[in-house]
Each structure stands twice: as structure tokens, then as C-alpha cells.
C-alpha positions in Angstrom: 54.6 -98.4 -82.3 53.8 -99.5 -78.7 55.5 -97.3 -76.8 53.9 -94.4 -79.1 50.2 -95.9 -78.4 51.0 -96.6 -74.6 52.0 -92.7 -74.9 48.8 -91.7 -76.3 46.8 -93.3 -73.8 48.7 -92.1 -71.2 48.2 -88.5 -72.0 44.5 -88.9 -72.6 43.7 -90.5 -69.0 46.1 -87.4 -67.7 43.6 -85.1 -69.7 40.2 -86.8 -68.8 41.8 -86.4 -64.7 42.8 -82.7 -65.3 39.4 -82.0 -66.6 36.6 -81.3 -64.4 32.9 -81.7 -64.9 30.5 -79.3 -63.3 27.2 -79.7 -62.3 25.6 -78.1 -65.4 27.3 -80.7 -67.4 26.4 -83.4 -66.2 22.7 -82.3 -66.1 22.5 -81.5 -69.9 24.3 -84.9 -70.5 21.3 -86.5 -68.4 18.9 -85.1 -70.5 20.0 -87.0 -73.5 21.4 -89.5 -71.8 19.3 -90.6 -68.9 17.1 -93.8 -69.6 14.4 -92.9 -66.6 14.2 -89.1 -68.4 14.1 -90.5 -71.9 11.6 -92.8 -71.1 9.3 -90.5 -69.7 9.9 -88.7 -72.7 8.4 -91.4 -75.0 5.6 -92.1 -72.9 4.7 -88.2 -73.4 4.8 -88.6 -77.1 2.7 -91.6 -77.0 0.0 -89.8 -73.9 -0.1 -87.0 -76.8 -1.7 -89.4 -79.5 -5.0 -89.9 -77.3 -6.8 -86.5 -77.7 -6.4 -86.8 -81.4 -7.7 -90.2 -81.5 -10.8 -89.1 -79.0 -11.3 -85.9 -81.2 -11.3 -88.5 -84.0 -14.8 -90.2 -83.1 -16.0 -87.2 -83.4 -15.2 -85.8 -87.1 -16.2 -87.6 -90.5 -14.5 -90.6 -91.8 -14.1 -91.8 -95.5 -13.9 -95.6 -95.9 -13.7 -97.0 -99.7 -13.4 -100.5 -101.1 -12.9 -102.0 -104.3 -12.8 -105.5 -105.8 -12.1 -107.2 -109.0 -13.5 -111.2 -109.5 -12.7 -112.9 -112.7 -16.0 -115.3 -113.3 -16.5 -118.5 -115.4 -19.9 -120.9 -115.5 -19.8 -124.2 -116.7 -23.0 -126.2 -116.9 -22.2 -130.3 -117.9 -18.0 -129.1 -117.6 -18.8 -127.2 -121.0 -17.5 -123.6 -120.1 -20.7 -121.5 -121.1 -19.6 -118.1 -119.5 -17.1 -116.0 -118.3 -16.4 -112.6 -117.2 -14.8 -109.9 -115.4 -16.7 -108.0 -112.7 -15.3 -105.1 -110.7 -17.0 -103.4 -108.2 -16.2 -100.2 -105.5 -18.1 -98.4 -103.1 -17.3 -95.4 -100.8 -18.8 -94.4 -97.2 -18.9 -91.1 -95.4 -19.9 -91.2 -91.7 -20.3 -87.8 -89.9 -21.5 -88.0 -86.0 -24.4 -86.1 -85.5 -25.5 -87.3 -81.8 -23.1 -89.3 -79.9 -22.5 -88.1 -76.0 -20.4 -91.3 -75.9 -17.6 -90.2 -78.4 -17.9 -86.8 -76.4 -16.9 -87.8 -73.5 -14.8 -90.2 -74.5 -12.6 -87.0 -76.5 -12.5 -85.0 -72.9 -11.2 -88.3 -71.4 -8.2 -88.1 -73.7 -7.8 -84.9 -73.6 -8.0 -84.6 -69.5 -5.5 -88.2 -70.1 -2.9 -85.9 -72.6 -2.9 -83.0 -70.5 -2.2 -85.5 -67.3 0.5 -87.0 -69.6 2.1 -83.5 -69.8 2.2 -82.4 -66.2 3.7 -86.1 -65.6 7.0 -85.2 -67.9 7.1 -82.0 -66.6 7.8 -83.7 -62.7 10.2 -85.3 -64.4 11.8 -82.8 -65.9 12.1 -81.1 -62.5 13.0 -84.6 -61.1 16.0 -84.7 -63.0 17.3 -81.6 -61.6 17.2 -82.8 -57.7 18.3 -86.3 -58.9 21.0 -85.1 -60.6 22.3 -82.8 -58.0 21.8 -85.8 -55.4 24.3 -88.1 -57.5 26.5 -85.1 -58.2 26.6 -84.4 -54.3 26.7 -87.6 -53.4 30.2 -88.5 -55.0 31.4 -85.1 -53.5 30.2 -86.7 -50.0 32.3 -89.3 -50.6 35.2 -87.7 -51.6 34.9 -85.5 -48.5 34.3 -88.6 -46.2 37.2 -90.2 -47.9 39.7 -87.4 -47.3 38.7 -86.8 -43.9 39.1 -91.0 -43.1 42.8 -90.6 -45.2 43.7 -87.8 -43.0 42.3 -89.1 -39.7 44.4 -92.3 -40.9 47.4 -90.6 -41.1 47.4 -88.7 -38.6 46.4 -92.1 -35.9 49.3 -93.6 -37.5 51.6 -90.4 -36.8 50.6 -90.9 -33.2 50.9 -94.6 -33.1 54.4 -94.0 -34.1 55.1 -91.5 -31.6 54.1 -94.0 -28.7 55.8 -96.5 -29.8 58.9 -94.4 -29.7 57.7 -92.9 -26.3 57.6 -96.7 -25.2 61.0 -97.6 -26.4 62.7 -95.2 -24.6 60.3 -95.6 -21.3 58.4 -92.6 -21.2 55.0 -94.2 -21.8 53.3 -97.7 -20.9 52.1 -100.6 -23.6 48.5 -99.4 -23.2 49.6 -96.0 -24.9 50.8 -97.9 -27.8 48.1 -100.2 -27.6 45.3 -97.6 -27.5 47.0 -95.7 -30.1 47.2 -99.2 -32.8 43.4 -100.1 -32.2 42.5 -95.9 -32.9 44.5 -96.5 -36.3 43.4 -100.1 -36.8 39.6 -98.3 -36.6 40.6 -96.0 -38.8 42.2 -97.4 -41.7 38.5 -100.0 -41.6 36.5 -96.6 -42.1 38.9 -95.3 -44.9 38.3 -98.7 -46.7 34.5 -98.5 -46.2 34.5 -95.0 -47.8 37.0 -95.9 -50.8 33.7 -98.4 -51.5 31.1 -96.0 -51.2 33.0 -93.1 -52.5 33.3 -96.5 -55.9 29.3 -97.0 -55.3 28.6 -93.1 -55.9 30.6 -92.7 -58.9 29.1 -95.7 -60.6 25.6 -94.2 -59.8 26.8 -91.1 -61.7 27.9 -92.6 -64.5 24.9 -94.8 -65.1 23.2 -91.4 -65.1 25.1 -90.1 -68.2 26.1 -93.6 -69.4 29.5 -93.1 -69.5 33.1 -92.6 -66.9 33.4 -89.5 -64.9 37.0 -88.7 -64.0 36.8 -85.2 -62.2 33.6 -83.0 -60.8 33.4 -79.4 -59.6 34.4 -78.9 -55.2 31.7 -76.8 -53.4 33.7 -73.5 -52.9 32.9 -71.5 -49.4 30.3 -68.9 -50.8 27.4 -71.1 -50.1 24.7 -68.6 -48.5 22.7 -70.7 -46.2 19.5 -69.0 -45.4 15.8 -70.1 -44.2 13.2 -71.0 -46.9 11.4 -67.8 -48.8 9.1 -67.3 -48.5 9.0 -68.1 -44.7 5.8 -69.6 -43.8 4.9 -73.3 -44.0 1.6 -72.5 -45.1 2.6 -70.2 -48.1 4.8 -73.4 -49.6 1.8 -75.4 -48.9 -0.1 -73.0 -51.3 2.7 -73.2 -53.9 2.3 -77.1 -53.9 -1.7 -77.0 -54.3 -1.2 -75.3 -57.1 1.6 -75.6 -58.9 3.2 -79.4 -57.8 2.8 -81.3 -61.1 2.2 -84.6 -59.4 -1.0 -83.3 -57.8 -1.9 -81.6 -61.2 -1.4 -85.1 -62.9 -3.6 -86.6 -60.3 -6.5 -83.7 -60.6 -6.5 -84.5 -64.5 -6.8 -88.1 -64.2 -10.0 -87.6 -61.5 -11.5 -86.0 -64.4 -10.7 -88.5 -67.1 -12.2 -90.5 -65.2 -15.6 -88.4 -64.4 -15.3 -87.9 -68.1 -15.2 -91.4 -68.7 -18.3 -92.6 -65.9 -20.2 -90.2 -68.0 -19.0 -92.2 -71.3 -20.6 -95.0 -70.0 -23.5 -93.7 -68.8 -24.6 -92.5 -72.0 -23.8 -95.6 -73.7 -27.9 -96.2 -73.2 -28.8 -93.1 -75.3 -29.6 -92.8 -78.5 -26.9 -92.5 -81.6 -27.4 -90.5 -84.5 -25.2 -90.9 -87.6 -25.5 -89.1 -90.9 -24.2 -91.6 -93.3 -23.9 -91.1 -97.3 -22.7 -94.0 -99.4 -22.2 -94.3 -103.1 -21.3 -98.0 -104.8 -20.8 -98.8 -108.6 -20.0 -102.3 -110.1 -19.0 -103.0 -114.0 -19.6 -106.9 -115.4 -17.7 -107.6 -118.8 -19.5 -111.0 -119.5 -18.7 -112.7 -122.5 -22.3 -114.9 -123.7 -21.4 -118.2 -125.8 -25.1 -118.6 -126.3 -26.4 -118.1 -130.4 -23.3 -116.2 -131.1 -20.4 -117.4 -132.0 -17.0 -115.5 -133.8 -14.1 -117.9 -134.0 -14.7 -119.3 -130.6 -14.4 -116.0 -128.7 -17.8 -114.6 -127.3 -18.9 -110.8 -127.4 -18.5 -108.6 -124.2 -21.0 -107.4 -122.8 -20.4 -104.5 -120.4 -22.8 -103.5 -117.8 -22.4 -100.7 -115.2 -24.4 -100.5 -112.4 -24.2 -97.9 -109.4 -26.0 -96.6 -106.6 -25.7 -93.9 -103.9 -27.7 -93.2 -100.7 -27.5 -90.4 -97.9 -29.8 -91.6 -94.1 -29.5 -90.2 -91.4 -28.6 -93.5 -88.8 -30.7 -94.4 -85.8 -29.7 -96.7 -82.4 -30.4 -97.5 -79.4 -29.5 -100.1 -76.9 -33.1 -101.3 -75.5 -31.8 -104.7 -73.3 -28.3 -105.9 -73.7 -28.6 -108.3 -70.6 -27.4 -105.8 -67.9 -24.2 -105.0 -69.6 -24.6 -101.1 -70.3 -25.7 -100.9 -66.2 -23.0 -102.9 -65.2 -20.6 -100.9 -67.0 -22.0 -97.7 -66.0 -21.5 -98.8 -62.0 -17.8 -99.4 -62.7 -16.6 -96.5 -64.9 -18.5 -94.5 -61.7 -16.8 -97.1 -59.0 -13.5 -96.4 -61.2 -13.7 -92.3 -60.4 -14.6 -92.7 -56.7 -10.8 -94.7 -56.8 -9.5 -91.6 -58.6 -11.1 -89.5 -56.5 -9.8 -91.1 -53.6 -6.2 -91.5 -54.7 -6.2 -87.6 -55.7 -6.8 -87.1 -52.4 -4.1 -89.4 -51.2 -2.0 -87.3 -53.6 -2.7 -83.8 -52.0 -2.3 -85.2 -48.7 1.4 -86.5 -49.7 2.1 -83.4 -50.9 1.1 -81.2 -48.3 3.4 -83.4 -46.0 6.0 -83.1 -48.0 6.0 -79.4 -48.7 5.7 -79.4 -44.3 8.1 -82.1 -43.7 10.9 -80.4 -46.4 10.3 -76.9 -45.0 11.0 -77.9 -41.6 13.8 -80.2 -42.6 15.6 -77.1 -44.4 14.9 -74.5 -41.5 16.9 -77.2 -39.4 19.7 -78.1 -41.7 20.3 -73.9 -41.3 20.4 -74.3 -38.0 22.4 -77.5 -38.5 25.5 -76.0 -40.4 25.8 -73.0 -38.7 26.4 -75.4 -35.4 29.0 -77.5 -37.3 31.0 -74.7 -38.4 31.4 -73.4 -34.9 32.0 -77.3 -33.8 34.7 -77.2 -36.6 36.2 -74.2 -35.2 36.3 -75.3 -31.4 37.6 -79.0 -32.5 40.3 -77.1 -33.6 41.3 -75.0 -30.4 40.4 -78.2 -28.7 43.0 -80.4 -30.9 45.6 -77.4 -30.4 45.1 -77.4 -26.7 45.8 -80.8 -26.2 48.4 -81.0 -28.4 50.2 -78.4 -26.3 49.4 -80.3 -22.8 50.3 -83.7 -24.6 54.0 -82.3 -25.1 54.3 -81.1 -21.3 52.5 -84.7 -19.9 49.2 -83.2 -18.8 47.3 -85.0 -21.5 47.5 -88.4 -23.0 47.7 -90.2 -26.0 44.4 -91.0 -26.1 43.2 -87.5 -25.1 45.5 -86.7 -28.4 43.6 -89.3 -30.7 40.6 -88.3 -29.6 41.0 -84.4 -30.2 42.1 -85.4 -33.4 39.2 -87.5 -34.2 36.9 -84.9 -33.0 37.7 -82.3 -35.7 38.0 -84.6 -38.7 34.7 -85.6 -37.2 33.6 -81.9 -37.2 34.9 -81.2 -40.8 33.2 -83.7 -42.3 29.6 -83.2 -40.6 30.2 -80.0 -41.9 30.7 -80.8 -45.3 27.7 -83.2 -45.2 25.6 -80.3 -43.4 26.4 -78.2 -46.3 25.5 -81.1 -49.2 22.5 -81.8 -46.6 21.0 -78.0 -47.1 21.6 -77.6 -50.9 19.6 -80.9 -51.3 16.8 -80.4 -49.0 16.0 -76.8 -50.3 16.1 -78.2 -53.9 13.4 -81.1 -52.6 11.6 -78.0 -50.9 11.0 -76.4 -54.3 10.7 -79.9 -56.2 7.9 -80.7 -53.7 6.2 -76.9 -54.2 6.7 -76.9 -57.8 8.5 -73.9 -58.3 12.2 -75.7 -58.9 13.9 -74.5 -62.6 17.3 -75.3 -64.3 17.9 -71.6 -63.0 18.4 -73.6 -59.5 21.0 -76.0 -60.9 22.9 -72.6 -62.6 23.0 -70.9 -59.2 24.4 -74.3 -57.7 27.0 -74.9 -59.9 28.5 -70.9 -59.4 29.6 -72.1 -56.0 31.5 -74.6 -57.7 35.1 -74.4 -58.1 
């Protein structure tokens, strides 16, 4: 029974490391998954609730009561009377004149529609943060091969001076040179098994659960400059369709909306109000008639209704209506200044990420030629190592120099893919449809 269990685990880790994830799957995983998502979720759903209770204020509203009172008199502790009385009443209140509940609806509804464009930056924040853990365990593999192979190969040439020491053909130094190269590199393949564990834990918090295998970028990555190619046209994109600076323009007027609330709070208020109120006494009367000991009941119903039209108006409430009135308006010179803030940030970084992918073009197209001459450089020196024109350290060092190269290449080409998808975050314009052309370069 054991060795039947230990089986079954065995071939279930070999099928969760044959099976790879892609980038599409983690991303709809993080959409159920992800606290940070699901709690901007909520806080949409709750943002929702305040136009309906500011359009509220202003529609009727039905309040009823009722009551029931069992009654007894005693005059000298002799029980003379006692009764049941029930009474009810309803009240219908329609606004007729209130400014104050009017702006106080286009508040909320500025506050929902603020609420909305907030979830949907998140939603498009979840695509770049994904891709930025997704890559980011990629980078580490890649950093992590290119220290295991640098490690090996060190170690290959450490073992070749020592030999070339044993039989005379080289000095200590070579062999010394050769143990502190590997010595250095077996330290950096130890600090990227740790980051490479760091990266992974950050994508499974994401999902909330162990990833065994992702997707490899393939080689038909197409790295071209930013379209369209103007700075100033992405700055246009952001002003009008980032969903942080939309957010930020709602809010500025919630908060007009809601100076003007207070403002009006000195004007009058008009209510139409229509009431209605009926009440029943069963009273039982000991007095001059008497059956047995048990009095006669006598009901009697009593109602009343009433329709005004409802009149007020603050005359002196000790300053508090002014004072109130000069912070609501202090209140939406802040929002007006942080909405400003907010366009600024996003111009720079609509500027900033434009520039930064137009480089990282630049960038990987330089480290794929620096790849291709590390490795004539590492082929030439190996040839003049074997005739004694170069040393072992020219060796390590040629060596060095293309894992070097191949792994600034591969971080060039992580680099690109994340800084366009920041470009677009930042203008607005990202979709899933980003993500689904990502992961087809995956392999």
C-alpha cells in the first residue's frame, strides 16, 4: 500500500514538471485568484451603491409605524379600567426643492463613475503585473542557466590548468586565476538559484498556488519602435484615455459637485409631505355596569390624514453652514490640485516609457550583435590558447564575455516586452489582446 501511494505521487510531480503553463494561464488564474484584483473588484461593487443612494434623496419615501399598548387604571389599587389600544400611521415624503440632495446625487454619481474607471486600471494593471512576474521567473531561469554554464565551463578550465601545471606547462598563477574565476562563479550561481526561488514564490502568490513549468520566449519576438511614433501622439492617448487620470477628473467633480452641496445648504427646502394615522381603543368601563365582573368594550376608532407642502430654512446656525461651505470649496481646490498632479505623472510617464522602449530597441539589437562577436571572440581565443598565444585568463574571460552577452540579451528582450506593455498601460490603450500576442512567442 506504500509503495503503491509513493508511486502515485511520484507520477503526479513527474506530470505537474512535464506540464507547462503559459502566460494566458496564469493571467485567467489571476483574475480569480489574485487578492489585489479581487479586491478592487469589491470596492467597485460597493463605489456602485452611492449613485443609487444619492438618486435616493431625491425620489419619495414611504415610512409606516404601528403600535399596540395594553392599558389598565387603578384609582385607590381598585382596577377601574383596562384596555387595548392600537394605533398606526403612514408618511409619504416627495422632494420638491432641495439643491442639496441634487448635488449631493451628481457627487455619487461623478464618485461611481470614478469607482469604474479605478477597476478598469486595474484590470489593465493585471495584465503588465502579470507579465512582470511571468517574466521575471523566466529572467531567472535564464540568469541561472547562463551562471550553471559559466560554472561549468570555469571549472572545465580550472581542471585543465591544473593538469597543465602538473606536467610543467603552466605556472601556480594559471591555476590560481583560474580557481578564484570559478570560485566567483559558483557565488553568482548560488545568488541566482535564490532569486530565481524569490521569483517563483512571487508567482505563485499571484494565483495562490505552486507553479512547476512556464512557457520559454521562442526567437520570433519582433522588436520594433513604438506606434504610433511620436511622443506627443502617446501623450494624447494618455490625456484621454489613461483611466488613472479619468478617475482623478471624476473625483475633481465630485467634489465641485459636493462645494456646491454645501453651499446650498442655506437655501430654502421644500417638501411635499402627506400623512395619514388611525388609532382603535377597546376600553372596557367598570363604572354603573356590571355583567359577572367583566366590563363591556367599548371600541373607538379614530384617524386622521394631512397633505402640506413643508417649508425650511436655516436663518443662523452659529457660522456652521459658512464654515462648511469654505471647506467643501477648500476640499475641490485639493482635488483640483491633485488632478493636476495626476496629468502631470502621466504625461511623464507616457515620455519617460516611450523613450525607455525606443532604447531597449536599440538595446537588443546591440546585444545580439555583442552575442555574436563574444562568440568569434571565445572561438578565437580558444584556438590561440591551444598554440600558447593566449592565456588562461584570456580563456576565462572570453568565456565569461559571451555568457555575459547571452544573458543581457535575454534580459534585453524581457526588458522590451515589459516596457512596451507599461507604454500602453501608461497610454491607456493595453487589452488582454496584448497578453494573447505575448504568449504566441511562447514555446
Amino acid at each position: 500500500m506504500k509503495q503503491s501511494t509513493k508511486l502515485t505521487f511520484a507520477i503526479l510531480s513527474l506530470t505537474f514538471s512535464l506540464y507547462s503553463e503559459n502566460l494566458l494561464d496564469i493571467y485567467n488564474e489571476a483574475l480569480e485568484n489574485d487578492p489585489t484584483f479581487k479586491a478592487a473588484e469589491f470596492s467597485y461593487l460597493a463605489d456602485k451603491e452611492l449613485v443609487v443612494q444619492g438618486r435616493a434623496a431625491l425620489l419619495p419615501s414611504l415610512t409606516i409605524s404601528g403600535s399596540t399598548n395594553w392599558n389598565e387604571y387603578y384609582q385607590d389599587k381598585q382596577l377601574q379600567q383596562e384596555y387595548n389600544s392600537f394605533s398606526s400611521s403612514a408618511r409619504l415624503t416627495q422632494p420638491l426643492f432641495r439643491l442639496d440632495s441634487w448635488f449631493q446625487y451628481k457627487q455619487s454619481k461623478s464618485l461611481t463613475n470614478a469607482a469604474e474607471a479605478d477597476f478598469a486600471y486595474e484590470q489593465q494593471n493585471l495584465l503588465v503585473r502579470t507579465a512582470e512576474l511571468y517574466f521575471g521567473v523566466l529572467r531567472a531561469i535564464d540568469n541561472l542557466n547562463a551562471a550553471i554554464s559559466e560554472e561549468k565551463a570555469i571549472k572545465k578550465q580550472l581542471d585543465q590548468a591544473q593538469q597543465r601545471y602538473e606536467v610543467g606547462l603552466s605556472a601556480i598563477t594559471g591555476v590560481q586565476e583560474a580557481q578564484l574565476a570559478y570560485d566567483l562563479s559558483k557565488a553568482s550561481r548560488i545568488n541566482s538559484e535564490g532569486k530565481l526561488f524569490s521569483a517563483r514564490e512571487a508567482l505563485n502568490a499571484l494565483i495562490g498556488r505552486e507553479i512547476f513549468s512556464l512557457d520559454e520566449l521562442g526567437e520570433g519576438l519582433l522588436i520594433e519602435n513604438p506606434s504610433p511614433t511620436s511622443k506627443e501622439e502617446w501623450v494624447n492617448l494618455a490625456l484621454n484615455n489613461n483611466y488613472q487620470l479619468k478617475a482623478a477628473y471624476l473625483r475633481k467633480d465630485a467634489a465641485k459637485n459636493n462645494a456646491r452641496n454645501a453651499a446650498s445648504n442655506h437655501l430654502p427646502k421644500i417638501d411635499i409631505v402627506g400623512s395619514k394615522s388611525e388609532s382603535e381603543t377597546n376600553q372596557f368601563n367598570y363604572e354603573g355596569i356590571d355583567f359577572n365582573g367583566q366590563g363591556i368594550p367599548v371600541p373607538e376608532v379614530t384617524g386622521r390624514r394631512n397633505f402640506a407642502i413643508q417649508f425650511s430654512m436655516p436663518i443662523f446656525q452659529s457660522g456652521a453652514v459658512n464654515s462648511r461651505r469654505k471647506q467643501a470649496y477648500a476640499q475641490y481646490e485639493r482635488s483640483n490640485e491633485n488632478t493636476l498632479f495626476a496629468q502631470r505623472r502621466v504625461i511623464q510617464e507616457v515620455r519617460s516609457g516611450y523613450s525607455n522602449v525606443v532604447t531597449l530597441v536599440a538595446n537588443v539589437t546591440a546585444q545580439r550583435q555583442a552575442v555574436i562577436s563574444a562568440t568569434s571572440a571565445l572561438e578565437a581565443t580558444q584556438v590561440g590558447y591551444k598554440v600558447g598565444t593566449r592565456n588562461v585568463v584570456d580563456l576565462l574571460q572570453a568565456e565569461k564575455n559571451l555568457y555575459s552577452a547571452e544573458k543581457n540579451l535575454a534580459n534585453a528582450k524581457y526588458d522590451y516586452i515589459l516596457a512596451d506593455l507599461r507604454l500602453n498601460l501608461a497610454a491607456g490603450t493595453i487589452t488582454p489582446g496584448d497578453l494573447v500576442q505575448i504568449n504566441n512567442l511562447l514555446k
